[in-house]
C-alpha positions, 0 to 999 in steps of 0.5 A, spaced: 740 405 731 738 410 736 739 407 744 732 408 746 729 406 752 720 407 751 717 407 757 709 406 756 707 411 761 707 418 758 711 415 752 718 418 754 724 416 751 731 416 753 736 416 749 744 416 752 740 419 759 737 424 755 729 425 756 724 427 751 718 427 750 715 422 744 709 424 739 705 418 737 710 413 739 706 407 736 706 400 741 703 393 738 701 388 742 707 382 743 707 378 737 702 383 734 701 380 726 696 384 724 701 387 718 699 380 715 693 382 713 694 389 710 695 387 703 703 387 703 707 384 698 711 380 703 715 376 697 723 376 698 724 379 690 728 375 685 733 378 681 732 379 673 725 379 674 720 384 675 725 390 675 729 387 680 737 388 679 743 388 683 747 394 685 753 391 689 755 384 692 760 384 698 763 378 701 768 381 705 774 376 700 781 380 702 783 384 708 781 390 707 774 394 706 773 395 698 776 390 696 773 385 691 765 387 691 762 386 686 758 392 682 752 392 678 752 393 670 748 400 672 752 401 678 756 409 676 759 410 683 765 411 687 767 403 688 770 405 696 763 405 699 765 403 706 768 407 711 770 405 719 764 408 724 765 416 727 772 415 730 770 419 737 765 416 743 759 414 742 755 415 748 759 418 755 758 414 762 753 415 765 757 413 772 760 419 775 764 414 778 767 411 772 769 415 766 772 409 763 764 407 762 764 411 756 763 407 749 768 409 744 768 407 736 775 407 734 777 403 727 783 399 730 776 395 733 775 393 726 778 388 721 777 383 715 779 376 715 777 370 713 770 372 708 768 377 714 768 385 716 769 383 724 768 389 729 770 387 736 768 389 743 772 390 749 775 393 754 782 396 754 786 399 759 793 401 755 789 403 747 793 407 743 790 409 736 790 415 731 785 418 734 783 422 740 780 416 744 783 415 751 787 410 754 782 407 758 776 405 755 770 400 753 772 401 745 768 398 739 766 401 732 762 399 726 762 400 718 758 405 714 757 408 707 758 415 709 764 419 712 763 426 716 767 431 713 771 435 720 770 433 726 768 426 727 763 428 734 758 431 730 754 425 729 748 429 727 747 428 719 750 436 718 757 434 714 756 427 711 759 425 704 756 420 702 760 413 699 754 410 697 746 411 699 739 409 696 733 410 695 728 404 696 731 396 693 732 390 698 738 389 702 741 383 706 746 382 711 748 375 713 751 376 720 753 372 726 751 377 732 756 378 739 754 374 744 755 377 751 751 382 756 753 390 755 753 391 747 748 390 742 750 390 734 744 392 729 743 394 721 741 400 718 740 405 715 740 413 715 739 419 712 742 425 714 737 429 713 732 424 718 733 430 724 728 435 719 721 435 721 716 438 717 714 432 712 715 427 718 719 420 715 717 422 706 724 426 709 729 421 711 727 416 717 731 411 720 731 404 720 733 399 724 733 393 720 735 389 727 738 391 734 741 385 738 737 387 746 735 380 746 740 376 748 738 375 755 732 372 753 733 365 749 727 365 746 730 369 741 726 376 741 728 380 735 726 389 734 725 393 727 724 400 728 723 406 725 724 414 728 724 420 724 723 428 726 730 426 729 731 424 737 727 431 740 722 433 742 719 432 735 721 426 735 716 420 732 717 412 732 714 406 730 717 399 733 716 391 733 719 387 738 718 379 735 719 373 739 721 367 734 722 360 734 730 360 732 736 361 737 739 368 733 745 366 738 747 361 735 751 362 728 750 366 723 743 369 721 739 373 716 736 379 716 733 384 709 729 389 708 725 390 702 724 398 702 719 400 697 715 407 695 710 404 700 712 400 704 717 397 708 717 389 710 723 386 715 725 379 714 729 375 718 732 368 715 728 369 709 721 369 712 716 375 713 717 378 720 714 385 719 711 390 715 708 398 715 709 404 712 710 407 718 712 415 718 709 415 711 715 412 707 722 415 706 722 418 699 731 420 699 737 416 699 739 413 706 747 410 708 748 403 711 751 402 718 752 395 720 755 397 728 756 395 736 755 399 741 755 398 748 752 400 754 755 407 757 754 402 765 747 403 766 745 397 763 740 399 758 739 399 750 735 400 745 727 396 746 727 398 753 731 392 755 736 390 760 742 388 757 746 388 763 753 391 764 758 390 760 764 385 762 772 388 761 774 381 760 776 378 754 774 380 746 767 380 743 765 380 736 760 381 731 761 378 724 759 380 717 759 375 712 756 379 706 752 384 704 746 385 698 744 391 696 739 391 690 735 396 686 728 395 683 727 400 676 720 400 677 722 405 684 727 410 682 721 415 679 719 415 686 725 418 688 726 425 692 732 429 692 732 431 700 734 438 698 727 439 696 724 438 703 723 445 707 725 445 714 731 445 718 735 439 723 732 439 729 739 437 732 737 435 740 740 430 743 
């Protein structure tokens, strides 16, 4: 989930202050429903039927990440899947004046109680921890199903071991979004191969199942997204930002993807909320990221919206209740060994 501001004009995307150029990005009218009408399978599947199995379960039961999720019987990976997001910052102030704007991921930020993986939000001014994070500081974090091997900065894709990844299947989290200005929480998933750019997104792409930028506008607007060929100059993306007649604030929601060697469909409390095959469809295996991040105090995130600055009074959280992740046996012949595409990383931005 790539902090990005789109202006129309020019098609420029800034990311954590950083301006690049943008080919092809795709923008929609509001509300555009045309995907409606292009012979997608907007079903949720149902498992045992049509291929459909489950992979793993997680409710979160215990105090700690890994404990009791519940395998598949075809499942023949590693039963630690989910690690703490990258223990470094995440996106430097863009206040000269105040350094402390900075947003750091740091675990100490993430805990498991009471049936949920819950990532706090706040700012401390006396935060000790095992890493380098300094004593001031606005500090969140996130879980993902990879690790990066060395130095926790490189954020890029270059040294990822994978806990768990897949290719195509149905996911869905049920979730209660952080309720305050500044931060925004998202799903998704990535591969670490999404900055190669010879084969646009069949190598990898990212996709942002949902981004919380909307909470100042109780309407309820919810963005999925899509960007591949990396966050540089070749970079390319296919977004929708949905206006719905739920309050996403208020409790716990939602959201799934059904990733397909076709298509993608996004759904948001069990109905249709997209569909596309934009970037041509990923073909590889993708880790999972649930995360929070917080504006670096400009204000912005992700979708071009303003989301205010952040509030160093009091503690915010985003709950993660569960987490599904199905496969569908029809799809694993279309899978691609991302070492088989030509091309290097563009590691800009």
């Amino acid at each position: 989930m790539k902090r990005m501001i789109i202006l129309i004009v020019g098609a420029v995307l800034v990311v954590a202050g950083i301006i690049a150029i943008v080919v092809g990005v795709t923008t929609r009218p509001k509300n555009d429903e045309s995907w409606r009408e292009k012979g997608y399978d907007l079903s949720i599947p149902t498992l045992g039927e049509d291929g459909w199995y489950m992979v793993f379960e997680d409710d979160f039961e215990g105090d700690a990440l890994n404990q009791n999720i519940r395998f598949g019987d075809h499942y023949t990976g590693s039963h630690e899947i989910w690690t703490t997001s990258p223990h470094a910052v995440r996106w430097e102030s863009n206040d000269d004046q105040h350094p402390e704007y900075a947003c750091w991921w740091c675990p100490e930020l993430v805990e498991v109680r009471d049936g949920n993986a819950v990532i706090h939000a706040r700012y401390e001014d006396d935060h000790t921890c095992s890493g380098d994070c300094p004593a001031a500081g606005r500090f969140t974090g996130g879980i993902e199903t990879r690790r990066i091997v060395g130095d926790s900065d490189n954020n890029k894709g270059s040294s990822d071991e994978l806990l768990f990844a897949q290719a195509f299947g149905y996911f869905e989290v049920r979730v209660k979004l952080p309720d305050a200005d500044g931060l925004w929480s998202a799903f998704w998933l990535q591969s670490s191969n999404m900055r190669k750019v010879a084969s646009e997104g069949v190598d990898g792409t990212e996709i942002d199942v949902f981004e919380s930028a909307f909470r100042r506008n109780r309407q309820s607007r919810m963005g999925h997204a899509l960007l591949w060929n990396g966050y540089g100059e070749f970079a390319d993306s296919d977004t929708i930002i949905n206006t719905l007649e739920q309050d996403l604030y208020d409790g716990y929601h939602t959201f799934a993807l059904k990733w397909t060697p076709e298509y993608y469909v996004f759904y948001i409390d069990g109905k249709p909320t997209w569909a596309t095959s934009g970037g041509g469809v990923s073909k590889v295996k993708e880790f999972l990221r649930l995360t929070v991040e917080i504006d670096a105090g400009d204000g912005w995130g992700p979708h071009g919206q303003k989301i205010g600055q952040f509030q160093h009074e009091g503690d915010t959280a985003f709950y993660v209740d569960y987490v599904k992740v199905w496969q569908n046996e029809n799809y694993e012949p279309y899978i691609i060994d991302d070492a088989l595409f030509p091309g290097g990383l563009d590691m800009a931005n």
